[in-house]
C-alpha positions in Angstrom: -10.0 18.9 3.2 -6.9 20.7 4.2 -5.2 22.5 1.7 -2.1 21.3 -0.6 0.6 23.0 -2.1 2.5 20.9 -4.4 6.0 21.7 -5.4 7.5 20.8 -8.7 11.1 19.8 -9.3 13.1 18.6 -12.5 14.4 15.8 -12.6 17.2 15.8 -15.6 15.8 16.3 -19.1 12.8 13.7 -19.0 11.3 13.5 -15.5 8.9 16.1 -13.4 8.4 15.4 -10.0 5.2 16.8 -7.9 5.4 16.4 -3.8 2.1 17.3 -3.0 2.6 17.0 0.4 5.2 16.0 2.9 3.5 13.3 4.9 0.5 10.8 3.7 -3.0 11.5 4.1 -5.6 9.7 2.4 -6.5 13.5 0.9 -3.2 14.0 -0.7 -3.6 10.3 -2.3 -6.6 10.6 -3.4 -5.3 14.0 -5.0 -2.5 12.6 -6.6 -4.7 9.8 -7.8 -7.2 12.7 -9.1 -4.5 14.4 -11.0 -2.9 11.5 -12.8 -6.6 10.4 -13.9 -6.9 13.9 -15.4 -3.4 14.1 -17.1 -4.1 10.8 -18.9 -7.5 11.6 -19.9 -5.9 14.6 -21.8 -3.3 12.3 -24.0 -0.7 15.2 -24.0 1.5 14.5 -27.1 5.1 14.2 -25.2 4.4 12.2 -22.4 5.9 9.0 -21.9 4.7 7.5 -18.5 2.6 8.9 -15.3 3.6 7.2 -12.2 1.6 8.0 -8.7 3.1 7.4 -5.7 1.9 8.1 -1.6 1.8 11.5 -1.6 3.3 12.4 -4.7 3.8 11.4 -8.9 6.0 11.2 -11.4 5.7 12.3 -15.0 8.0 11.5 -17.7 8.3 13.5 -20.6 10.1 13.5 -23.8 12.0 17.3 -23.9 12.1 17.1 -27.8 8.2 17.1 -27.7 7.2 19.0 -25.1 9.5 21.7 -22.6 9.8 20.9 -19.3 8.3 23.8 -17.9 5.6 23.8 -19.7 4.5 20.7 -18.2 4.6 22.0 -15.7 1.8 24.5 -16.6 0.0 21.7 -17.9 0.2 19.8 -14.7 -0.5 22.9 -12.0 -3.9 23.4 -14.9 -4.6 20.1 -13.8 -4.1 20.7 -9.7 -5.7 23.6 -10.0 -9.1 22.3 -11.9 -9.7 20.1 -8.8 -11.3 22.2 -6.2 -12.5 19.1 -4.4 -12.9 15.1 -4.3 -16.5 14.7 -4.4 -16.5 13.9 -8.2 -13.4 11.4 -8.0 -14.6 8.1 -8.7 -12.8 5.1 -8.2 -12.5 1.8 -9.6 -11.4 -0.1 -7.2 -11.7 -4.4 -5.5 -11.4 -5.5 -2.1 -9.3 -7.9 -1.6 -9.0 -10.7 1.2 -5.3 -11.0 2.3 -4.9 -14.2 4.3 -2.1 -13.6 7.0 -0.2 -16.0 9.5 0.8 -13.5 12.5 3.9 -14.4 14.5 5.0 -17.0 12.1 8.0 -19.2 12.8 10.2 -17.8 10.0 10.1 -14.3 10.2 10.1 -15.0 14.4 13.7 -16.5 13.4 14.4 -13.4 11.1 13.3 -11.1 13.9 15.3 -12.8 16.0 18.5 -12.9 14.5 18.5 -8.9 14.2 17.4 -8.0 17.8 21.2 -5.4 17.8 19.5 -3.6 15.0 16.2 -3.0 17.0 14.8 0.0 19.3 13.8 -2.6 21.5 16.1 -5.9 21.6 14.4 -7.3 24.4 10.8 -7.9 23.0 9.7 -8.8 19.4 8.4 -6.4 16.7 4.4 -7.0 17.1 5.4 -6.2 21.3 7.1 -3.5 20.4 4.6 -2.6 17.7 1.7 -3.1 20.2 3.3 -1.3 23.2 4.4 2.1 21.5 0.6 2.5 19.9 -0.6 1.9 23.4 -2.1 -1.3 23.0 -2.5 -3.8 26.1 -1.9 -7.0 24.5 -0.6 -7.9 21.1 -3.7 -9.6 20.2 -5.4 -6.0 20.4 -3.1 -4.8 18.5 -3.9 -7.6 16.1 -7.5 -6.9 16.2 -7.2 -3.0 14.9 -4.9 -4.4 12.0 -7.4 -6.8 11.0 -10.7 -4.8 11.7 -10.1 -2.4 9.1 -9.3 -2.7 5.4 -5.9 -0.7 4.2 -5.8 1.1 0.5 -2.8 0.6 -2.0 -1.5 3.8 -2.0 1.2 2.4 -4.7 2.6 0.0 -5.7 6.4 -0.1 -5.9 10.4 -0.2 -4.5 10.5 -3.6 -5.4 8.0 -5.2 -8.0 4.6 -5.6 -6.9 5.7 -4.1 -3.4 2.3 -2.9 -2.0 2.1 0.2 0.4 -1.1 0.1 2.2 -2.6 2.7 4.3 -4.9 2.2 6.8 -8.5 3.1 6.3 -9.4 4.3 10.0 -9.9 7.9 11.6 -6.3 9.7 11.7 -6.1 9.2 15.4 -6.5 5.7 15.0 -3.4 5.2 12.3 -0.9 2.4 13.8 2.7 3.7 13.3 6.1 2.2 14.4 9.3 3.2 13.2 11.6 1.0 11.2 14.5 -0.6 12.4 17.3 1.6 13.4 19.7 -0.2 11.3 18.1 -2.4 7.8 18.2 -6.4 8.3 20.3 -7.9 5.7 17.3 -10.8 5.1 13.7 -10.6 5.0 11.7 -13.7 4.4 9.6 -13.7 1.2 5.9 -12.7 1.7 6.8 -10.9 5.0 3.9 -9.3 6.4 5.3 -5.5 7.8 4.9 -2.5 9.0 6.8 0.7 9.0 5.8 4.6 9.8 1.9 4.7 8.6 2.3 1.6 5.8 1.8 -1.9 6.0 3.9 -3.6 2.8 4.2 -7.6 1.9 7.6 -8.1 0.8 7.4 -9.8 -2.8 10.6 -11.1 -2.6 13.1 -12.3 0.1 15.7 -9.6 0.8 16.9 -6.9 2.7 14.6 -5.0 4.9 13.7 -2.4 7.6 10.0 -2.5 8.5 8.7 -4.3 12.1 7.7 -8.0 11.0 4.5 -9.1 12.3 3.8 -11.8 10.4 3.8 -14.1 6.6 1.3 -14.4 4.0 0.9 -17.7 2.8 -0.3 -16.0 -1.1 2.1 -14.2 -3.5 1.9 -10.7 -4.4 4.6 -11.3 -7.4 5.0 -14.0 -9.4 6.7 -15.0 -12.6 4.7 -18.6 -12.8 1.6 -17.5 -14.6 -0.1 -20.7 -13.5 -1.8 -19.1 -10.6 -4.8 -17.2 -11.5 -4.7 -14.1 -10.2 -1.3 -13.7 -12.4 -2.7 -14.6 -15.8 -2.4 -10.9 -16.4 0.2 -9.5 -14.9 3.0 -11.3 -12.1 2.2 -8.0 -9.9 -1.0 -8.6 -8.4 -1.2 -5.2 -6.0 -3.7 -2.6 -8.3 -3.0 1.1 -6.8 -6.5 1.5 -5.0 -6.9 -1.9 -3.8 -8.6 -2.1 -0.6 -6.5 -4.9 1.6 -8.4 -6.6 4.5 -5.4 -8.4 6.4 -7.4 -11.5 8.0 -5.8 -13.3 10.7 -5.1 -16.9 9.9 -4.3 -20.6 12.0 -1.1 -22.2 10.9 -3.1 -25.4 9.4 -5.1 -22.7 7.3 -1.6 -21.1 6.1 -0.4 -24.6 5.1 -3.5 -25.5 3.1 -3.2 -22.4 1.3 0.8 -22.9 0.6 -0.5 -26.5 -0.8 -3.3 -24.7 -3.2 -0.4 -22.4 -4.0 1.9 -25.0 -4.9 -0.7 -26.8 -7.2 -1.4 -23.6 -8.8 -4.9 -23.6 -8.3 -5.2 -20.4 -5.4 -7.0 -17.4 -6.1 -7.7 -14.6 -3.3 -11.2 -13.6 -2.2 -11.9 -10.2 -4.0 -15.2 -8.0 -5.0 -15.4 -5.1 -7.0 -16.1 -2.1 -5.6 -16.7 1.9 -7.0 -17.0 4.7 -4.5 -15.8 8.5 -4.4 -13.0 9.7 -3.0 -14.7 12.0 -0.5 -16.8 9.6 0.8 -13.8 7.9 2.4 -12.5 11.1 3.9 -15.6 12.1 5.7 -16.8 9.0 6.6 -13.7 6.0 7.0 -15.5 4.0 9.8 -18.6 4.0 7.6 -16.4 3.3 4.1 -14.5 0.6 5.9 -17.2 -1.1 7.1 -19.1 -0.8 3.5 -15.9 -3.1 2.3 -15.9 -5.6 4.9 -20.0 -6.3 4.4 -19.1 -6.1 0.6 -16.1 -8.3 0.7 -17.8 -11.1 3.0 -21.4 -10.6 2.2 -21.8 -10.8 -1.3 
């Protein structure tokens, strides 16, 4: 694994952050992932809330209980206890994630903001396809769909998912976002921008490519469906996404179990170590999909 140097900044009285690196690897996730496990195990008296991110985390404290900077101590302790992540174990559930690719709605959305585009005379998944060297947009399809993505977090918006791509680094899609943000997004957007493919919980603004729609929530406030007895954010940090190429008549029969409440997506539980996904990610990934479809 390729070494990390984290770098620690204040952020007013109560918050510490830690960049532990400057772009995302599956490595410096997994270490940030590693660390946070850690610092809650330990139940320091003072802090109020852990919160890991991509390639980074964020820990608030309260200043009355303990000093900023020696948090700080506490938390480079921590970094500095992990010489590797062969003993991170992870709790984590595959998930199937039913997606209608080139969708009529988001087309209209993507069509309606072709001046704010690299490329306003093809669509998103053309440009998406062409610029990661892909001959045809159903290939590029095809290496979306063959591989799960992990939540890497969870966040900007509630129950936004950022999901990173669970292939060999020279085999990581990447596109660029929009060179100006889109004013409207449709809800449950399927898109893509730099390494991370997101579902937008909500409709709103927006600047990642849109390839497609999911016809399942991520968020919801109506606690009828299943999957949001718990919680109206679905996405776990960890998850393992597999984004599974749908027909139109399949999306509308899942929007009609949706609207009678009765929906629940395809998932299995699934525990493996950290360092078994680094070494090996065309073995992992393929360990999911058998798991996911199999059992």
């Amino acid at each position: 694994m390729k070494e990390l140097k984290p770098r620690y900044d204040l952020g007013g009285d109560e918050f510490i952050f830690v960049e532990l690196a400057q772009e995302m690897s599956l490595e410096a996730n997994f270490r940030g992932i590693a660390i946070t496990q850690k610092l809650r195990e330990k139940n320091i008296e003072g802090v109020v809330d852990i919160c890991p991110s991509n390639a980074s985390y964020m820990v608030r404290i309260d200043p009355e209980v303990i000093h900023p900077h020696r948090m700080i101590e506490e938390l480079k302790a921590i970094d500095n206890s992990i010489e590797d992540l062969s003993d991170i174990q992870i709790e984590s559930r595959a998930v199937d994630v039913p997606v209608l690719f080139e969708d009529p709605w988001t087309h209209e959305a993507v069509m309606r903001f072709r001046d704010r585009h690299q490329d306003p005379e093809s669509t998103d998944l053309e440009y998406a396809a062409r610029i990661n060297g892909y001959d045809t947009k159903e290939d590029f399809i095809k290496a979306i769909t063959d591989s799960p993505f992990i939540v890497s977090m969870v966040g900007f918006v509630p129950g936004l998912p950022f999901c990173f791509q669970v292939v060999p680094r020279e085999q990581q899609i990447e596109v660029p976002k929009y060179v100006r943000p889109r004013t409207f997004t449709p809800e449950r957007t399927f898109g893509f921008g730099g390494a991370f493919s997101v579902i937008y919980p909500v409709q709103g603004a927006g600047g990642y490519q849109m390839f497609g729609i999911a016809p399942a929530p991520v968020f919801s406030q109506d606690t009828r469906l299943p999957d949001f007895k718990e919680s109206i954010v679905f996405p776990k940090q960890t998850d393992l996404f597999r984004y599974r190429a749908i027909t139109r008549e399949e999306y509308d029969s899942i929007r009609e179990e949706v609207e009678a409440g009765t929906f629940q997506y395809k998932t299995c539980d699934i525990s493996f170590k950290a360092d078994e996904v680094i070494e090996d990610p065309k073995k992992f990934s393929e360990m999911v999909m058998r798991r996911l479809y199999n059992d």
